[in-house]
N, C-alpha and C positions, 0 to 999 in steps of 0.2 A: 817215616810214619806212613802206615798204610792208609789211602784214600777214596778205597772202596769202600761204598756207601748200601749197595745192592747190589747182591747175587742172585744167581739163578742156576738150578741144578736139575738137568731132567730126569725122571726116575725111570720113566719108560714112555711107550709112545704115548700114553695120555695122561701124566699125571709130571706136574714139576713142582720144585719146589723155589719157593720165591724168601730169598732170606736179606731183611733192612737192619743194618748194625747202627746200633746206638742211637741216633735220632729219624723219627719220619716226620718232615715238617716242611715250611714252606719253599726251605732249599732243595729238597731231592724227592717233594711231591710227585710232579712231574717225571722222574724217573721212574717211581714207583708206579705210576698211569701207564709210560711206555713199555716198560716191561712186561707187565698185563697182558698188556691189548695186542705186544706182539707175542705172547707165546700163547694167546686165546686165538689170535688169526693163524697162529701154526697148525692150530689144530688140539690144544692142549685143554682138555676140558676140566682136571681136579686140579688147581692151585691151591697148594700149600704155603699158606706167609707165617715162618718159622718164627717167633717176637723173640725167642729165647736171648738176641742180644741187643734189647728195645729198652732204650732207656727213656726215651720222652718222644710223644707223639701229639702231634698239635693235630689243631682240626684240619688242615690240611693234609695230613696224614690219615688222617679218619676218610675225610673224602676220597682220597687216592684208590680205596678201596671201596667204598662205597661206590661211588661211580663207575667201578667195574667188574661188578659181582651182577646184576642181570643180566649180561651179556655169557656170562659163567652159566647161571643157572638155566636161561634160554636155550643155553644149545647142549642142556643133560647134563653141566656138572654143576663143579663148587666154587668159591674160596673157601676154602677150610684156615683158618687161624690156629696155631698152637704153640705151646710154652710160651703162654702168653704172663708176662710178670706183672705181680699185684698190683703196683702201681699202675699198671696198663690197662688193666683187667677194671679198675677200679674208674677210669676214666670211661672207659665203652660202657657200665652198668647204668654210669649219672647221665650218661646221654642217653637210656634208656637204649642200650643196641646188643643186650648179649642174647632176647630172644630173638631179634633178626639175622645176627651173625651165626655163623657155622663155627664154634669153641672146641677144640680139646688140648685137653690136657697134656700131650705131650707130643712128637713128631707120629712116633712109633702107632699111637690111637689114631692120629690122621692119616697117616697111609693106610690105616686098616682101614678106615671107614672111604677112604678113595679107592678101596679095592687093590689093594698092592701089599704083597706081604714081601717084609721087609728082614 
């Protein structure tokens, strides 16, 4: 059984892609904060958090992200979210976060809009 919980895939010199399988929540918050913060201090200004294989995201997981998206947008880029599933989607709306969050609909639309064609 595979035990990775988070990846990370650069696409080019500013733009990666940051992908949580299955759960983001109080066990691998924190990983998801480190990952961030160190491909933000690399220098990586669009993060892409791919949800495509997000099954359950506690507030924990909401925060992981939250608390490091100014640091994103401060120095010119994003987090960009996408293929984010219904159920996911449906939890960011009731905590009132999908106009705060940067949403698309599928990888392909988030490299577009991070300036990378894919």
């Amino acid at each position: 059984m595979e035990d990775k919980k988070i990846s990370k895939t650069a696409v080019n010199d500013t733009t990666v892609i940051v992908k949580p399988f299955k759960t983001l929540d109080n066990n691998n918050a924190h990983e998801m904060v480190d990952i961030i913060t160190a491909v933000q201090e690399e220098g990586y200004k669009m993060i892409i958090v791919d949800m495509s294989d997000l099954e359950f995201l506690s507030s924990a997981g909401v925060g992981s992200i939250l608390g490091t998206i100014e640091n994103s947008r401060e120095a010119g880029g994003d987090i960009i979210l996408c293929s984010v599933p219904d159920s996911i989607n449906h939890i960011l709306e009731v905590l009132d976060l999908t106009d705060y969050l940067t949403i698309r609909e599928s990888k392909d639309m988030a490299l577009n809009l991070a300036g990378t064609a894919n």
